[in-house]
N, C-alpha and C positions, 0 to 999 in steps of 0.2 A: 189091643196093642198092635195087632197086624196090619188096620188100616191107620194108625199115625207111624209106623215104620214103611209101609208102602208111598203114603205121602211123601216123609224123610227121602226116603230113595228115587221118587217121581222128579220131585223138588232137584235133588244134586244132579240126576241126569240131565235135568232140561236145562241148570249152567253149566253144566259141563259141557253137553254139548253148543249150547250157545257161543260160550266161552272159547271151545277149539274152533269154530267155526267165523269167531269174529276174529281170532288170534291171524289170519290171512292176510288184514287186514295190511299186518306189517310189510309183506312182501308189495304190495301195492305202493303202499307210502315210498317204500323205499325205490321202487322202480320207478316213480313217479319224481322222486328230487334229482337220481339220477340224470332219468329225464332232461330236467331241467338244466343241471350241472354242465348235460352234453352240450345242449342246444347253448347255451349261454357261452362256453368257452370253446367250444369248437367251431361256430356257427356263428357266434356273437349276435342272438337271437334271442335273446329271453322271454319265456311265456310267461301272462298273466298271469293263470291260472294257476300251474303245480305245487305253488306252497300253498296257496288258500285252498286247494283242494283235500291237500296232504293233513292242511289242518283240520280241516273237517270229516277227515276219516279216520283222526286222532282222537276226537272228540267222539265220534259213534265209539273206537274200537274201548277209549277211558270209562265212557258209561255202561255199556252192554258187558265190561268185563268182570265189575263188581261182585256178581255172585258167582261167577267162576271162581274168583280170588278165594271169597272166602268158602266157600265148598272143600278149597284145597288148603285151608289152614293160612293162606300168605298175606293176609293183611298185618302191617304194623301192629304189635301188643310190646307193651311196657309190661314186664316178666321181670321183676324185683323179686317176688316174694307168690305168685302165682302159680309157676313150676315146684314149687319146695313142698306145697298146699296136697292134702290128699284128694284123691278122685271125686271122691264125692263133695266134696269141700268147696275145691274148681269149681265144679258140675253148678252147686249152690249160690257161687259167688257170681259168676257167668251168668243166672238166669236174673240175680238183683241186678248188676250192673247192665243188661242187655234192655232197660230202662231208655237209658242214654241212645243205645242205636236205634232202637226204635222211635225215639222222637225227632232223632234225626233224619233216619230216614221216612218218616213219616210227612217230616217236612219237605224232605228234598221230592216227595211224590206229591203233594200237594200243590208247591209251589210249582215246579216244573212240569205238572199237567194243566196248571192254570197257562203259564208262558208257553207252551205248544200248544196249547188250543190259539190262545193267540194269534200264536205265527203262523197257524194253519190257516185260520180263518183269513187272515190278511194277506195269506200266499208271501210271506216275507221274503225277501231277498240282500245279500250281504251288502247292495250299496257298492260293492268296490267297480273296479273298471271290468271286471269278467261278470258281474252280477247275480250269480250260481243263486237259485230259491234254496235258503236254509231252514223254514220249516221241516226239511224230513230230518237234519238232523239234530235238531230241537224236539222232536219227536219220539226219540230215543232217549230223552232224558228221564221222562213216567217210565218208559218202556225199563230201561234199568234200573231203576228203582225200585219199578214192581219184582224186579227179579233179584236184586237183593234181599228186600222185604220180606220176600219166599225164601229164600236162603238163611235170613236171621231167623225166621219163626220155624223151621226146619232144625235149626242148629239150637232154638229154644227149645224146642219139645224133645227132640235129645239130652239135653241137660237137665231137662226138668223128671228124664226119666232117671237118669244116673244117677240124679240128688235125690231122687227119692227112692233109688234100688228097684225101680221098676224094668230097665236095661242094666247088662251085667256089661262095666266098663271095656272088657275084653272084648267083647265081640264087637265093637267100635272101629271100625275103621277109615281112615281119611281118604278120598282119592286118591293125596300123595303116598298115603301107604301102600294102594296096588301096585300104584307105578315104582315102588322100589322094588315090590316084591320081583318083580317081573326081570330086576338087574341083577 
């Protein structure tokens, strides 16, 4: 059991830290529309580049954040009748329904390492009047998906321990739970 709970905890650190590390991502964007803002009305200059660039640092920071999200409990759940459920109940329900994420995310790594292999091989580029190469960040689409993928079967084999009383639900704790403890 020590070596699927060191995985478990391999796993959440490498989106966590992935996750705070691409979270940066925002202050760029944002200094970057800025940017723009200035030069356009103060200047009456507007660049090419700073939205289509902004956008494509949207897009790495959307994909590579996915197992962050969920490490930390924050993806959307439809919670009708799922919170009401006992621990080990969840735990059970959680590992039938996790079906579903894995065929999607199965696909979403499939298809989007066949389209950056693609992109890479053709050296793509977005076509517009600045022409930035977007293979690298087509690139990042497998890249997060793999790291989702690691984050569901991480969050799988924890459940499959608490449905089965193999992990005592108590000693469970979320990312977001350190970081309260710490308030």
């Amino acid at each position: 059991m020590s070596a699927v709970r060191a995985f478990i905890n391999g796993i959440t650190w490498l989106n966590d830290h992935v996750g705070r590390w691409v979270s940066y991502l925002v202050f760029a964007m944002f200094a970057f529309l800025i940017l723009e803002v200035f030069l356009r009305y103060v200047f009456g200059a507007p660049t090419v580049w700073t939205n289509e660039l902004t956008q494509m640092l949207f897009g790495i920071y959307g994909v590579l954040a996915g197992g962050y999200v969920m490490a930390h409990k924050g993806h959307v759940n439809v919670d009708l009748f799922h919170s009401a459920l006992p621990v080990r109940v969840r735990a059970g329900l959680d590992v039938i329904t996790s079906a579903v994420f894995f065929i999607f995310v199965g696909a979403l790594l499939y298809f989007g390492s066949s389209m950056a292999l693609e992109s890479i091989e053709g050296l793509e580029t977005s076509y517009s009047a600045w022409n930035p190469p977007i293979w690298p960040i087509k690139a990042c689409i497998p890249l997060g998906a793999l790291l989702l993928l690691l984050q569901g079967l991480a969050k799988l084999l924890q459940d499959l321990g608490v449905a089965f009383n193999l992990i005592d639900p108590s000693e469970i704790k979320t990312l977001g739970d350190e970081e309260e403890d710490h308030l």
